[in-house]
C-alpha positions in Angstrom: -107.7 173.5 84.5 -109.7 176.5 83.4 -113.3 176.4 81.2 -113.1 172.3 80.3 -114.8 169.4 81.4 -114.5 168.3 84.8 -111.3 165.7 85.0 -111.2 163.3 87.9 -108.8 161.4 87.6 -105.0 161.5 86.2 -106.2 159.7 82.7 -108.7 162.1 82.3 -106.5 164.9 83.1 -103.6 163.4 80.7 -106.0 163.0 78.3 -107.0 166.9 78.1 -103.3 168.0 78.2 -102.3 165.7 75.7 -105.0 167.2 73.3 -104.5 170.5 73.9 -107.6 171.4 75.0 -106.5 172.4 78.6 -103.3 173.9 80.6 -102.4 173.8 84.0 -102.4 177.1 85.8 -100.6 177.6 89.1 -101.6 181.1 90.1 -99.2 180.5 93.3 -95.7 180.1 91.9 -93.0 180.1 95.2 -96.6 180.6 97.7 -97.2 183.9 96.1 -99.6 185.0 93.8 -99.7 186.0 90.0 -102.5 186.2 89.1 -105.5 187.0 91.2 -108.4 186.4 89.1 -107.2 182.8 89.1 -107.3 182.7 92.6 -110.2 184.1 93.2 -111.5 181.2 90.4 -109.7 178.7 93.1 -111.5 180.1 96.0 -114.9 180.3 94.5 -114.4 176.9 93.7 -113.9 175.3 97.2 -116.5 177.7 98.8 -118.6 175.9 96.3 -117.1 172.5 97.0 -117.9 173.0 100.6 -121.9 174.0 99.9 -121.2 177.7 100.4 -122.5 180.1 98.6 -119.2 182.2 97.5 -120.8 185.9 97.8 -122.3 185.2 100.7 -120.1 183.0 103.1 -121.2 184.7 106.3 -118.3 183.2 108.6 -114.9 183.5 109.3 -112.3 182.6 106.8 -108.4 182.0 108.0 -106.0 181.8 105.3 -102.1 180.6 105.2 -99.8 182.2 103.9 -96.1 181.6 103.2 -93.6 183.6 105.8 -92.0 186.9 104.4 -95.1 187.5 102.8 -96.1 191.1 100.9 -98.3 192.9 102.9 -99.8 194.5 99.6 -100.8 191.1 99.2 -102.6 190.3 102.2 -104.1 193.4 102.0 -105.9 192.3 98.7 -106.7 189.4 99.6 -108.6 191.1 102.4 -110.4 193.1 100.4 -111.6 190.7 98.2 -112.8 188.0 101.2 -114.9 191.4 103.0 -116.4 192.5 99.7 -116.6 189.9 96.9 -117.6 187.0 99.3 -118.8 188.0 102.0 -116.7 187.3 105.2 -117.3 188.0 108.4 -113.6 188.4 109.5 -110.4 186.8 108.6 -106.9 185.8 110.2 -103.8 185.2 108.1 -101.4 182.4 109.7 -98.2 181.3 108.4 -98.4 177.6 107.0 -95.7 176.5 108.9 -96.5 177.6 112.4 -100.2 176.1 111.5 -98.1 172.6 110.5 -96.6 172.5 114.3 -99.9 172.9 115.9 -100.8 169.8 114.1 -98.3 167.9 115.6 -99.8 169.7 118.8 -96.6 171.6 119.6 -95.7 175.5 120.3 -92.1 175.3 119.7 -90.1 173.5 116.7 -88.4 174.1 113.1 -90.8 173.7 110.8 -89.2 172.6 107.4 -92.0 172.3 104.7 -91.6 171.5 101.2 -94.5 172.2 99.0 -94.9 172.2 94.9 -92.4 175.0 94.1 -90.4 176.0 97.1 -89.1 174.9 100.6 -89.8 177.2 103.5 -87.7 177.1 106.8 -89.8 178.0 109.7 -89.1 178.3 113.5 -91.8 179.1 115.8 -91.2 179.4 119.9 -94.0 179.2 121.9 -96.8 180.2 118.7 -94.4 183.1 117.2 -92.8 182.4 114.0 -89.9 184.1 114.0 -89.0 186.2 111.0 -85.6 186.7 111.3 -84.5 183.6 111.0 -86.9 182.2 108.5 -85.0 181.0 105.3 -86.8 180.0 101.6 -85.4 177.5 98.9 -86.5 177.6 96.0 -86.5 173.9 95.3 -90.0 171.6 95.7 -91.9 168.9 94.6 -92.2 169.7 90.5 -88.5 170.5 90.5 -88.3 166.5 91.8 -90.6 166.0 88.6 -88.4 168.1 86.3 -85.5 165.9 87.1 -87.0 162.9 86.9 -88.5 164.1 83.5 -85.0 165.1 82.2 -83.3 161.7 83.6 -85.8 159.0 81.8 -87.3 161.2 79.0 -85.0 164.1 78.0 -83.2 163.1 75.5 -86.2 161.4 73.8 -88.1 164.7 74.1 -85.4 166.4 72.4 -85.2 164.4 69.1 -89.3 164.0 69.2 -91.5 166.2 70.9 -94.6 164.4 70.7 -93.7 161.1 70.3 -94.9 160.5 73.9 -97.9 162.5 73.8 -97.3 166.6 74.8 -94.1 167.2 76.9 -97.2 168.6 79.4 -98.7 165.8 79.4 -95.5 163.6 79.8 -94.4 165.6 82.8 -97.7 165.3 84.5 -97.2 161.3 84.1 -93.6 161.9 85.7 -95.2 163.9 88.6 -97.9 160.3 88.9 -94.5 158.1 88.8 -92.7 160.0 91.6 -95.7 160.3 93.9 -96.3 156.4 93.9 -92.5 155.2 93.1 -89.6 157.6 94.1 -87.9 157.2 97.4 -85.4 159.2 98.8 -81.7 157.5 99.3 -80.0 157.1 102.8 -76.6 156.9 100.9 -76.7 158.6 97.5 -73.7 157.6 96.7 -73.5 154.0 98.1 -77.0 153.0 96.3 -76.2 155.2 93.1 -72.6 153.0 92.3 -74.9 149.5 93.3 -77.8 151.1 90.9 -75.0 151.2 88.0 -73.0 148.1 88.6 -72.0 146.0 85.5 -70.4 146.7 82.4 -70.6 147.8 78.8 -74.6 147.4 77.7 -75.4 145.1 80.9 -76.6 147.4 84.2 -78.1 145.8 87.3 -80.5 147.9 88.5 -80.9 148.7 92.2 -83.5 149.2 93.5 -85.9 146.8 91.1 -87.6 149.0 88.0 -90.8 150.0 88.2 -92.8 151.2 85.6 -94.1 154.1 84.3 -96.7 154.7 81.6 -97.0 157.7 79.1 -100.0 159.4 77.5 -99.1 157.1 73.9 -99.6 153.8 76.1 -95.9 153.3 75.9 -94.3 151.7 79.2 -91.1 152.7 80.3 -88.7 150.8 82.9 -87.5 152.9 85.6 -84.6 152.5 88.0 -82.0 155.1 89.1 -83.9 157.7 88.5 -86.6 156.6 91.5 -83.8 158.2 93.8 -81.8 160.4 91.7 -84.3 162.7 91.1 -85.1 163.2 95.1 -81.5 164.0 95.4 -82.1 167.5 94.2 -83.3 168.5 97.6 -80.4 167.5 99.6 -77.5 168.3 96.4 -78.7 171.2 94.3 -75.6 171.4 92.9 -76.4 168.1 90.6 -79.4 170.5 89.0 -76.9 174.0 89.0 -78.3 175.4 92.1 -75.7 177.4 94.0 -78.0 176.5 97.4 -77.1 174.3 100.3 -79.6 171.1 100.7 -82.8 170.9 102.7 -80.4 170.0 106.2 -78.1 172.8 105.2 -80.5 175.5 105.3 -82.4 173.8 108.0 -79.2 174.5 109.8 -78.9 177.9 108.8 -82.0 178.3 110.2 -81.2 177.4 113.6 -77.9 179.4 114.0 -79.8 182.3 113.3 -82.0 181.9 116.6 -80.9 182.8 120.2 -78.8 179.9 121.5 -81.6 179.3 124.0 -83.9 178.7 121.1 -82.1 176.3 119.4 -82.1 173.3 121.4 -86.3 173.7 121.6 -85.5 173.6 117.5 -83.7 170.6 116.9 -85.3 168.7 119.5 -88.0 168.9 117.2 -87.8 169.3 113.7 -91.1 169.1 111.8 -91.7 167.7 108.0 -94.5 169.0 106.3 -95.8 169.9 102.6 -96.6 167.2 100.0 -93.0 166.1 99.3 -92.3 165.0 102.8 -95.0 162.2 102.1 -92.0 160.6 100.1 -90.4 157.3 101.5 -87.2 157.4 103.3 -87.1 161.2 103.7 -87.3 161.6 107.3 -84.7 158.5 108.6 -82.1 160.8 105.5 -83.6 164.4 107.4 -82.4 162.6 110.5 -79.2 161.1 109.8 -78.2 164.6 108.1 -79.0 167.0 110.9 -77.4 164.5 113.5 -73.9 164.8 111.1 -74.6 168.3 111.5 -75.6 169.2 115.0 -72.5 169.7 117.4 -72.0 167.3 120.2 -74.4 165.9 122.1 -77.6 167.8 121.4 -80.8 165.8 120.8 -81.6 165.9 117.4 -85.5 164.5 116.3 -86.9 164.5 113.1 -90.7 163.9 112.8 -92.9 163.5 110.4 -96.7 165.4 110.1 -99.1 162.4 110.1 -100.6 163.6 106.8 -97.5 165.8 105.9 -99.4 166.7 102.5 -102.7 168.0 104.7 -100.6 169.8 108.0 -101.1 173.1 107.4 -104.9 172.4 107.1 -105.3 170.5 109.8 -103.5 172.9 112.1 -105.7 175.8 110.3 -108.9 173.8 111.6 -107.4 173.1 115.4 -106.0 177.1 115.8 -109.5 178.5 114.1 -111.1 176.9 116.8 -109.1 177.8 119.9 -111.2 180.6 122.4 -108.1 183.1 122.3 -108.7 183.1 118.7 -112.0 185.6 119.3 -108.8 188.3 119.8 -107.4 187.5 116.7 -110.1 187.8 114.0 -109.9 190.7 111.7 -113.5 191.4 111.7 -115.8 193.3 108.7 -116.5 196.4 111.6 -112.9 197.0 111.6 -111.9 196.5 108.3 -114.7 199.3 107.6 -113.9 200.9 110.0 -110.0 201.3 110.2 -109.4 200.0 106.7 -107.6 197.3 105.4 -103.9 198.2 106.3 -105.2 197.1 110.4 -105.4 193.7 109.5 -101.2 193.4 110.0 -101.8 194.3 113.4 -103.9 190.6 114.4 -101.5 188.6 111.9 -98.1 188.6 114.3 -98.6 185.0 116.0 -100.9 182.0 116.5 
């Protein structure tokens, strides 16, 4: 929300969106930025949050970053944390090596599914490794646009606003999956229960919930709870020619050395907001164990606070002693100019 009231809480929010008087802005689309005065609105922001003064931080910052990243990128984003606020070095870590540190491990597959994107990371002993790392393009809102297009499409179609702004409908969808959807452990088993019955009658499994639009208008939801978290293991039912999470999770693995992979599947991390969502991880498991050949351990775990991972592994590494080596400090950005920083950004 940019230059309105403060909103805290998902009324107050609705309420702003509905009347057009704020948008949401997501100046990280895919991990990546578009816009970096938006950013740099976002950082000043939680500087400030954290009783910091924003020009004048005078400490270390360590920022994530999403694998395969531009080093033009990075190299701005350095620039701005020396010179606009202050820092007195940075790192740069991929999110999902910071995820499996965590979990207190060296060695995994991180698979991490954030707002707009799923990343694919394996990291042996602290190294991410690049080669292998795979991206789909499939995340949390694209959970919320099916569920939005499954209860309210069709209504959205023939009245725009009848619900209150299609922005602020989708934001309620987004409320309704976070607290209701659930991911299946047999699609198509629990979708042909969901849709027993005939002609006008349907018995709905698993029990409706409800869901309540910006008008005040409540809405019984069924199906949908676990069609829409479907997308992520068949993109195909949304016109995605992709394999599913477990597919490219897969993928993933063959592309390490065979020594690796065992180390991999023997411990396959979840992480990002998404993998918050019930039944994800028992359906991560049963899918990898259908795909990994013979008698290989498969385990799939689950961060503790999947939604918080990659912070909480930023604030275990930032404190490590080896870490002293890593820092990209203000003398050598000065120094030997922003393009050194790469050189400290390889591994954990």
């Amino acid at each position: 929300l940019r230059e309105v009231p403060v909103a805290r809480s998902d009324r107050e929010i609705a309420d702003l969106l509905d009347r057009g008087v704020a948008k949401i802005l997501r100046p990280t689309p895919g991990g990546l930025f578009d816009n970096f005065l938006d950013l740099e609105s976002l950082w000043r922001r939680a500087f400030a949050d954290l009783g910091l003064q924003p020009q004048q931080l005078g400490r270390p910052v360590l920022v994530t970053e999403p694998p395969l990243s531009s080093t033009v990128q990075r190299e701005m984003m350095t620039q701005v944390l020396f010179e606009d606020f202050g820092a007195t070095a940075v790192h740069f870590a991929v999110s999902g090596a910071l995820s499996l540190s965590a979990n207190g491990d060296r060695t995994g597959l991180v698979v991490e599914i954030g707002g707009a994107v799923s990343q694919f990371v394996p990291v042996y002993e602290g190294f991410a490794l690049p080669h292998a790392v795979r991206r789909l393009d499939i995340g949390g809102r694209t959970i919320t646009d099916r569920l939005f297009d499954l209860i309210m499409g069709q209504q959205i179609a023939r009245a725009p606003n009848q619900y209150g702004s299609p922005q602020a409908v989708r934001h309620a969808c987004c409320s309704f999956k976070e607290q209701h959807c659930y991911v299946a452990q047999d699609f198509a088993q629990e979708f042909a229960q969901g849709c027993a019955g005939t002609g006008a009658r349907w018995i709905e499994i698993p029990p409706e919930r409800t869901m309540k639009l910006p008008d005040g208008t409540e809405i019984q939801v069924g199906t949908a709870r676990f069609q829409a978290p479907e997308v992520l293991f068949d993109p195909a039912s949304i016109g995605l020619e992709a394999g599913g999470v477990h597919d490219v999770a897969w993928d993933t693995m063959q592309a390490c050395d065979v020594d690796v992979r065992q180390g991999l599947a023997s411990n396959i991390v979840l992480a990002g907001g998404t993998m918050c969502m019930q039944g994800i991880q028992r359906r991560m498991q049963k899918e990898m164990r259908d795909l990994v050949p013979g008698r290989s351990l498969v385990k799939v775990v689950q961060s503790e606070a999947p939604r918080h991972s990659a912070f909480l592994g930023g604030s275990i590494v930032a404190d490590l002693a080896n870490m002293r080596q890593k820092w990209f400090t203000e003398q050598e950005y000065f120094e030997q100019g922003v393009s050194a920083v790469h050189a400290r950004c390889v591994s954990l």
